[in-house]
FITI-312855 format. One record per residue (C-alpha): residue in three letters; x, y, z. Coordinates in steps of 0.1 Angstrom, whole numbers, plus 5000, padded with zeros to 4 digits. Example, Ala and Ser with C-alpha at 12.3 -4.5 7.8 and 13.67 -1.06 7.14 Angstrom:
ALA512349555078
SER513749895071
% end
This chain:
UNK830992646032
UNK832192316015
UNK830592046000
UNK830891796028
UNK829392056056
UNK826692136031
UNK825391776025
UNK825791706061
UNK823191946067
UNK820891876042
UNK820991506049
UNK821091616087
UNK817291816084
UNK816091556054
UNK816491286088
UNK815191456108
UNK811591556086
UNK811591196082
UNK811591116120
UNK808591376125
UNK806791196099
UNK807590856112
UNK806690966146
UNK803191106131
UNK802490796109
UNK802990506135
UNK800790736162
UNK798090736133
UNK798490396122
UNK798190306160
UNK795190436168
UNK793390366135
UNK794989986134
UNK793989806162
UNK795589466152
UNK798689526165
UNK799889576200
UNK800089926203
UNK802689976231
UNK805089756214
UNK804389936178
UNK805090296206
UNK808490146216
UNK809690006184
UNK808490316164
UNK809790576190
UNK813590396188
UNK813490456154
UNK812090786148
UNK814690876180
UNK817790726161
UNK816690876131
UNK815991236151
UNK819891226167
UNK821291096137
UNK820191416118
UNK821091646147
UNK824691526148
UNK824691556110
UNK823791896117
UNK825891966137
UNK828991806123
UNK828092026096
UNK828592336109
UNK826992676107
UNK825892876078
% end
């Protein structure tokens, strides 16, 4: 496997770890926040965490198998 395949995976599952969090911290900071509106805080959270989710997965895929 070469270098570029290699950090295209890595940075592929690093993404998408960090959309799981993101998902987890803006349902937490949702419920225990209540100054916010919360389905506006859903929707702009959940495009993110969802860009950041298909952006790894292509990553992942671009860079190949094991």
């Amino acid at each position: 496997m070469n270098k570029k395949n290699r950090v295209l995976r890595e940075v592929g599952k690093v993404l998408i770890n960090f959309g799981n969090l993101a998902f987890a911290s803006l349902v937490l900071g949702s419920i225990i926040r209540g100054d916010y509106d919360k389905l506006l805080l859903i929707l702009v959270g959940g495009f993110i965490v969802a860009l950041f989710i298909t952006i790894g997965i292509i990553m992942l895929i671009t860079g190949g198998e094991e």
